[in-house]
VEXMI-604639 format. One record per residue: residue in one letter; x, y, z of N, C-alpha, C in turn; residue number from 1. Coordinates in pm, whole numbers, plus 50000, padded with zeros to 5 digits. Example, Ala and Ser with C-alpha at 12.3 -4.5 7.8 and 13.67 -1.06 7.14 Angstrom:
% residues 2
REC   code     nc1     nc2     nc3    cac1    cac2    cac3     cc1     cc2     cc3   pos
REC      A   51319   49431   50780   51230   49550   50780   51320   49670   50780     1
REC      S   51285   49775   50708   51367   49894   50714   51290   50003   50787     2
% end
This chain:
% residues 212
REC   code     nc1     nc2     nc3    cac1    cac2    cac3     cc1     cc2     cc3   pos
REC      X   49756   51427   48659   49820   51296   48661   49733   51197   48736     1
REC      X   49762   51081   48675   49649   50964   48775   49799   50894   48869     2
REC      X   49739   50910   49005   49832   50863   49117   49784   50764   49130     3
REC      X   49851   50664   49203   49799   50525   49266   49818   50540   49387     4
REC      X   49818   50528   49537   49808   50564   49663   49859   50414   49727     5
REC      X   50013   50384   49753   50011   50263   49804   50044   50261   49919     6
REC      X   49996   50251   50052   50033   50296   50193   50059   50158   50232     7
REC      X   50129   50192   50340   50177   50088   50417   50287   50147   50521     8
REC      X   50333   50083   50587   50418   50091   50716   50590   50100   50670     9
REC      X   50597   49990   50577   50687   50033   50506   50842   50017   50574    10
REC      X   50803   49884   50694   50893   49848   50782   50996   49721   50784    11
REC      X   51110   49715   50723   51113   49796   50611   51078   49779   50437    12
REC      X   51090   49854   50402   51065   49880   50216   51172   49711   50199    13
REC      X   51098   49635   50100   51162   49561   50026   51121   49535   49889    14
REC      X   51215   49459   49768   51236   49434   49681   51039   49384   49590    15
REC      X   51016   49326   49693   50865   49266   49711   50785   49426   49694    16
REC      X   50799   49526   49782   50754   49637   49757   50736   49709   49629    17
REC      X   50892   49720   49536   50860   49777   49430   50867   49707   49296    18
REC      X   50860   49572   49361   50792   49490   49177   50639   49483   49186    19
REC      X   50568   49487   49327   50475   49500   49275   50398   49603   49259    20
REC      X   50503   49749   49323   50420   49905   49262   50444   49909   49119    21
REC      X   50576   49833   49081   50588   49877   48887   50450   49791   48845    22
REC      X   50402   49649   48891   50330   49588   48834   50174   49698   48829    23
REC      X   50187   49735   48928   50065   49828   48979   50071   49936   48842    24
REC      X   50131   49971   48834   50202   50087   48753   50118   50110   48624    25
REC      X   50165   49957   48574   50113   49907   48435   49974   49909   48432    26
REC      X   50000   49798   48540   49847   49719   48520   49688   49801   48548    27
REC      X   49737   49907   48602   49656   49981   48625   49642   50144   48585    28
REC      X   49710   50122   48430   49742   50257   48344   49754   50414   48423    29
REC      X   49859   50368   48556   49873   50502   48623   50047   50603   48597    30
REC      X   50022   50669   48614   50164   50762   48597   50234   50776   48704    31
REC      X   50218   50774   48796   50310   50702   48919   50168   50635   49037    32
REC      X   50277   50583   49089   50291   50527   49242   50288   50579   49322    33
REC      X   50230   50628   49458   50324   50722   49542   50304   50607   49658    34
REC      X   50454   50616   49748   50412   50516   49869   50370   50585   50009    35
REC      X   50266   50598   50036   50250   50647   50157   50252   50593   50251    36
REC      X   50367   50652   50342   50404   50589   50420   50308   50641   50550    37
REC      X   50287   50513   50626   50260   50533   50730   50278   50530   50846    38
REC      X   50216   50709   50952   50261   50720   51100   50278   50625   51173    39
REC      X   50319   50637   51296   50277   50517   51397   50179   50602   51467    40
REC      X   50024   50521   51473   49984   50525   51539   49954   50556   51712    41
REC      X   49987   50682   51741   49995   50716   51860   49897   50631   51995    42
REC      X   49849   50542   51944   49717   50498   52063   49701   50348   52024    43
REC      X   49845   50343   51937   49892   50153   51907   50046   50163   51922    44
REC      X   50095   50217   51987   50253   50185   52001   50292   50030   51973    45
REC      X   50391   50041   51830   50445   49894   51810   50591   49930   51802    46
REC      X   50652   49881   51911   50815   49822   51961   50885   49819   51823    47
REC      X   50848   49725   51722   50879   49695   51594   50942   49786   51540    48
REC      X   50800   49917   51492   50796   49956   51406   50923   50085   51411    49
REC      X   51016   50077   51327   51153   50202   51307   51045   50354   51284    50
REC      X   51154   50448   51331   51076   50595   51348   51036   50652   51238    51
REC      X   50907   50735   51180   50851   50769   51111   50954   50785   51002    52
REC      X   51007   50942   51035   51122   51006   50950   51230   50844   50890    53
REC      X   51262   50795   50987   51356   50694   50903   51353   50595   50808    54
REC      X   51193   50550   50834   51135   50450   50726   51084   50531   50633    55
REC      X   51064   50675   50605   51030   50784   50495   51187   50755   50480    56
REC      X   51317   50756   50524   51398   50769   50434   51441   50670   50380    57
REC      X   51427   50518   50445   51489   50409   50323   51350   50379   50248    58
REC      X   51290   50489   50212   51167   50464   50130   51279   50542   50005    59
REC      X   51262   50658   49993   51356   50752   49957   51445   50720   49916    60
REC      X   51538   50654   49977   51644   50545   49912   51608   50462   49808    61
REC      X   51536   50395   49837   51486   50261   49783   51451   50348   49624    62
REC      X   51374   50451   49612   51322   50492   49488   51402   50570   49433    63
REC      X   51523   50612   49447   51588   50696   49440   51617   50695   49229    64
REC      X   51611   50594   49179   51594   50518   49045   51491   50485   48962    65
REC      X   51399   50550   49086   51251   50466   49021   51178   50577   48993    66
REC      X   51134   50661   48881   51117   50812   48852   50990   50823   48842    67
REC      X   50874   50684   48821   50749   50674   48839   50713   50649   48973    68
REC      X   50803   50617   49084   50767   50567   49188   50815   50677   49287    69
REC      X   50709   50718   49421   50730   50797   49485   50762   50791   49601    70
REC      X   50881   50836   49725   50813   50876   49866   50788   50989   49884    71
REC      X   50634   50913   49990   50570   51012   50001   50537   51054   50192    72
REC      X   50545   51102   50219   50497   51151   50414   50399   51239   50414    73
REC      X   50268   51204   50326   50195   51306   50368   50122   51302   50457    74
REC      X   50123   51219   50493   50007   51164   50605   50126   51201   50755    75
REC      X   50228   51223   50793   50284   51274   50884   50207   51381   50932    76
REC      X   50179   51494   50852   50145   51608   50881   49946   51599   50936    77
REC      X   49928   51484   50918   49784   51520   50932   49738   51459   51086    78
REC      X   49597   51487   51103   49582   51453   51265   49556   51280   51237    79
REC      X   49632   51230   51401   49634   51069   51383   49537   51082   51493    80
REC      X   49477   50921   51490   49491   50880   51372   49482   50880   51217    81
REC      X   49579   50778   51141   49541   50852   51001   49405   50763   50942    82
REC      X   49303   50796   50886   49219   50772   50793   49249   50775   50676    83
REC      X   49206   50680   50576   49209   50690   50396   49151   50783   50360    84
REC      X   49074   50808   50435   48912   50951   50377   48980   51029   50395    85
REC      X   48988   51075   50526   49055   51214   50530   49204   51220   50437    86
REC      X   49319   51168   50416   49413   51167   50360   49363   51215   50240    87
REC      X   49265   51130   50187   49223   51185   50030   49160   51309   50009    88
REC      X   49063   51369   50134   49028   51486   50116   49165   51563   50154    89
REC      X   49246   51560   50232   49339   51676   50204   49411   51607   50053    90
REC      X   49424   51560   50026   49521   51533   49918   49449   51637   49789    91
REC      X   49336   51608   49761   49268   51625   49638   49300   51783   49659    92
REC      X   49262   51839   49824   49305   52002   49803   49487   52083   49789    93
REC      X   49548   51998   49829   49688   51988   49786   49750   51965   49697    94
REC      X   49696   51890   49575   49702   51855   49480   49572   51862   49392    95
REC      X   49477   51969   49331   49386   51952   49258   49342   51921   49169    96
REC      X   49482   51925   49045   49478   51859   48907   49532   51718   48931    97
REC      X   49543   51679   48991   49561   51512   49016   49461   51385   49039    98
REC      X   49449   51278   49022   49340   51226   49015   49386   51077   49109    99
REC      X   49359   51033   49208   49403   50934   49306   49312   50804   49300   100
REC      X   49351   50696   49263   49350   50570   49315   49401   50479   49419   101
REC      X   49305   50398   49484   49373   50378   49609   49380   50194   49601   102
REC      X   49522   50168   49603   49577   50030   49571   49588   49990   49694   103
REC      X   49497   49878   49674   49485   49764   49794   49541   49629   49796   104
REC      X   49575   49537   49862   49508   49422   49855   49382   49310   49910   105
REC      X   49411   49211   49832   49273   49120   49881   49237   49124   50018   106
REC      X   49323   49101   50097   49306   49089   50249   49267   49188   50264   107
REC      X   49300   49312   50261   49231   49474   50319   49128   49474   50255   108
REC      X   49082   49443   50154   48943   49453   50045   48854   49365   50146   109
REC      X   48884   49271   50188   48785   49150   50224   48668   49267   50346   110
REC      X   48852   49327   50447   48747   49419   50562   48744   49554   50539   111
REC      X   48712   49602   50348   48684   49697   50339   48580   49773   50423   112
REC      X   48499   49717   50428   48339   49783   50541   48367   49821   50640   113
REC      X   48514   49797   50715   48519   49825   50855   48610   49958   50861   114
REC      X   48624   49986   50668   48726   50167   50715   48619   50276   50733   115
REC      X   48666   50351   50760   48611   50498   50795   48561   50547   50672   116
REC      X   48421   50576   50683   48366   50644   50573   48399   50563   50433   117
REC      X   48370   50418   50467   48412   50315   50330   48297   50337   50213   118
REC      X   48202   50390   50220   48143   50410   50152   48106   50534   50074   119
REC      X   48163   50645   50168   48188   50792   50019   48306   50743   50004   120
REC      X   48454   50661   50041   48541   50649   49961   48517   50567   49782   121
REC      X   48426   50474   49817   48409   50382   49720   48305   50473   49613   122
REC      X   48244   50579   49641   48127   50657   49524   48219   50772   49494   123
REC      X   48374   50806   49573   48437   50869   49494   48585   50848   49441   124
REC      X   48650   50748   49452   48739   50712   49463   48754   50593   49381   125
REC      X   48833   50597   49243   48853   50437   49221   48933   50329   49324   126
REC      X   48944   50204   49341   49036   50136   49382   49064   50031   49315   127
REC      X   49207   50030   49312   49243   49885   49243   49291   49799   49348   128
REC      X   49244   49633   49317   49265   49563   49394   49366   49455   49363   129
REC      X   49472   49397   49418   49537   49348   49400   49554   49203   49452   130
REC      X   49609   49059   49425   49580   48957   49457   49719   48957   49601   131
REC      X   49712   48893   49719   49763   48864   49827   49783   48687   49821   132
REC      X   49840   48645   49897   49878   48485   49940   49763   48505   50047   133
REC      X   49664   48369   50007   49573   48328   50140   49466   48395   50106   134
REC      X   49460   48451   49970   49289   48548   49971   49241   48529   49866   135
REC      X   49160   48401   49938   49043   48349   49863   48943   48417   49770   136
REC      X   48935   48530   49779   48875   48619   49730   48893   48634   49566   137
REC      X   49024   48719   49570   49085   48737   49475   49122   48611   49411   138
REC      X   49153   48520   49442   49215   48405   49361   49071   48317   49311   139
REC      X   48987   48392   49329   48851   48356   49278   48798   48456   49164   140
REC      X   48891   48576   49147   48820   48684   49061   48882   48640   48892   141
REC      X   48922   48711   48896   48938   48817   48750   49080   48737   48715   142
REC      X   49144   48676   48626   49277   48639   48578   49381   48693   48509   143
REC      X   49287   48834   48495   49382   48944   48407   49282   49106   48418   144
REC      X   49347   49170   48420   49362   49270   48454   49175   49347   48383   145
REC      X   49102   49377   48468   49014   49389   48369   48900   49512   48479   146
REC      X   48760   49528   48411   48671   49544   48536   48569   49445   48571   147
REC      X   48561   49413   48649   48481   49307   48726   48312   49343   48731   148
REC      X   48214   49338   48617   48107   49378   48647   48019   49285   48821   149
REC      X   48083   49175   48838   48016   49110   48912   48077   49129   49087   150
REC      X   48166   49203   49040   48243   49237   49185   48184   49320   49268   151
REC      X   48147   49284   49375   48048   49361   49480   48125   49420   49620   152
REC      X   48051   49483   49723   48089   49474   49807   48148   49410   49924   153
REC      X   48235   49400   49976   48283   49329   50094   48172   49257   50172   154
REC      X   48155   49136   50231   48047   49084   50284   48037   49237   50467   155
REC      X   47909   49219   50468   47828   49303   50608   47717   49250   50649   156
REC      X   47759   49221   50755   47612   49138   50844   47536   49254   50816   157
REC      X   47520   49400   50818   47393   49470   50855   47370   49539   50749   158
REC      X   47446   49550   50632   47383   49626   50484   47434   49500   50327   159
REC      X   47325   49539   50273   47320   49439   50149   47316   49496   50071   160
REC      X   47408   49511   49980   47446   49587   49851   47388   49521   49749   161
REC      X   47289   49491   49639   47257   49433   49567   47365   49455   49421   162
REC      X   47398   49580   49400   47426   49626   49299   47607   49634   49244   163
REC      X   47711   49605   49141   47817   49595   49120   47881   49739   49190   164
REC      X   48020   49727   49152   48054   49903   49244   48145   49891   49107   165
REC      X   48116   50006   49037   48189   50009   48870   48298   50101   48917   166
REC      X   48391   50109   49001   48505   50171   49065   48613   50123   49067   167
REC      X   48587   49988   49104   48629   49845   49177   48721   49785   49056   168
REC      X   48865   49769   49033   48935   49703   48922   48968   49545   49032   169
REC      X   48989   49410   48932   49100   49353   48972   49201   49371   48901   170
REC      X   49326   49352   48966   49453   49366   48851   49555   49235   48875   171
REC      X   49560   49162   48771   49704   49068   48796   49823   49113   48840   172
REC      X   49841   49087   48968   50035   49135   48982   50069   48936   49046   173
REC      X   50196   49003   49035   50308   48850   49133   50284   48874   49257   174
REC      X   50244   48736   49304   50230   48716   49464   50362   48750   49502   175
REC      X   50360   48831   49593   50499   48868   49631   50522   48797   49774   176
REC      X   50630   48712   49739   50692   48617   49873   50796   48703   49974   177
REC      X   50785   48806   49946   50877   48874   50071   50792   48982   50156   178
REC      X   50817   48902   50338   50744   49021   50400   50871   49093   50485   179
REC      X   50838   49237   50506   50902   49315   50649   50915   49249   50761   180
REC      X   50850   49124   50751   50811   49043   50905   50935   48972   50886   181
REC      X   50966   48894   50796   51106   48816   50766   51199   48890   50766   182
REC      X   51215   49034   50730   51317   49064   50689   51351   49150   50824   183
REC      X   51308   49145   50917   51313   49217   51051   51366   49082   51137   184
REC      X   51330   48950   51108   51358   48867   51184   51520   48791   51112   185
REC      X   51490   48794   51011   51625   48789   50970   51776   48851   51039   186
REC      X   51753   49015   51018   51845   49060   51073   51867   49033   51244   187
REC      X   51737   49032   51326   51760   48995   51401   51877   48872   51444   188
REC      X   51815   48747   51388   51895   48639   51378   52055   48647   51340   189
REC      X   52111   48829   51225   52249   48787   51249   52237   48810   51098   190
REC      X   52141   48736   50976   52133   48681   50882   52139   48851   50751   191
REC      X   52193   48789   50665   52169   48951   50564   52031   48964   50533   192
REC      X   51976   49069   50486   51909   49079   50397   51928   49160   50264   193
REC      X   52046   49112   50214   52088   49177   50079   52047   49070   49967   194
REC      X   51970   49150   49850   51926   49079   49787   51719   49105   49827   195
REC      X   51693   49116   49932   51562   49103   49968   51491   49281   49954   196
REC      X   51620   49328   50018   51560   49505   49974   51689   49539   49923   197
REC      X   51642   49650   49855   51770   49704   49763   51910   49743   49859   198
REC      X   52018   49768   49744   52094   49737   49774   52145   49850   49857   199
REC      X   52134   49985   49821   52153   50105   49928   52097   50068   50109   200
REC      X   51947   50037   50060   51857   50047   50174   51925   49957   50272   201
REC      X   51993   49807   50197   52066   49669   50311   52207   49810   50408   202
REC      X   52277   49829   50314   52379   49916   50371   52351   50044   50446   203
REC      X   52243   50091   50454   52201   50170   50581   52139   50096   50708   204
REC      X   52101   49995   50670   52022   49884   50764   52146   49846   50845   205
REC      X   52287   49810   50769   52391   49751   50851   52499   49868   50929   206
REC      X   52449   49976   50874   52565   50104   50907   52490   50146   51032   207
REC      X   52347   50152   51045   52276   50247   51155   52254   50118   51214   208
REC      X   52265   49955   51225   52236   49844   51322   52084   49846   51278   209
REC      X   51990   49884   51229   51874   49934   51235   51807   49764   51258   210
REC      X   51699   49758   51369   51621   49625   51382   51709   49536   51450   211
REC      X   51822   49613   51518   51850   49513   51608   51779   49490   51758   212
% end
């Protein structure tokens, strides 16, 4: 199966989340989604962020309908911090007939150069890239879903890539106007957020107080 790899924090999952994994879906001829969710960082403690296990479960919730779309915690089990590299090397041995793409957006693309081992990810790994609000980048590429022969590497003061990276997709999705950042400050304030994440996920949010 061809996976798509969409990580994130996932604090919490909203509506914004899974229109643009279905868009991902399409646009990037994969057979599922999986959302990998991610640890907290043991050596970045964020106040914010709700406990591992619980944001794996209104992930869980949230997809509970969505039969191409996955949660996923695999990255719980591995040593943190978590890396993309390493995740993918255990993945590929956990899963061997499977084939992984790793869905980004513009903004993370821009400081691709600064992940771990960004460069055996990119000679083995496709990635599709996706357009963000504010990234100039992307809103400079591709207008439909295609491969980008002219699409290069992330700018690096100290290495110069002359050559395209034929790995590299852009894909059209919808700018998605909803962040976890609003929808955490929302509840704070008192305010619903029904309508913004699905409709199970609002009613565990109000039953457990969660983000108050």
């Amino acid at each position: 199966m061809d996976i798509g790899l969409f990580g994130g924090s996932f604090n919490p999952i909203h509506n914004g989340h899974i229109r643009l994994a279905k868009a991902l879906l399409e646009e990037a001829g994969l057979d599922e989604v999986w959302f990998m969710v991610s640890p907290q960082n043991p050596f970045k403690q964020n106040q914010q962020l709700l406990d591992d296990n619980k944001r794996f479960q209104l992930v869980q919730i949230a997809l509970k309908d969505e039969p191409n779309l996955k949660a996923c915690a695999f990255e719980f089990n591995l040593p943190k911090p978590s890396y993309t590299w390493n995740t993918l090397q255990a993945l590929e041995k956990a899963y061997p007939d499977n084939h992984f793409t790793i869905l980004i957006g513009g903004d993370n693309w821009a400081a691709f150069d600064k992940w771990f081992r960004y460069e055996d990810i990119l000679q083995r790994y496709p990635i599709v890239v996706y357009p963000r609000e504010n990234s100039e980048f992307i809103l400079q590429g591709s207008s439909a879903s295609s491969q980008v022969s002219s699409f290069k590497y992330p700018p690096t003061s100290s290495t110069q890539h002359p050559a395209p990276i034929p790995r590299i997709r852009i894909v059209k999705t919808p700018l998605i106007k909803i962040s976890s950042t609003q929808i955490r400050q929302r509840i704070q304030e008192g305010k619903s957020v029904r309508g913004l994440v699905p409709t199970d996920v609002a009613m565990v949010i109000e039953q457990e107080h969660l983000y108050r």
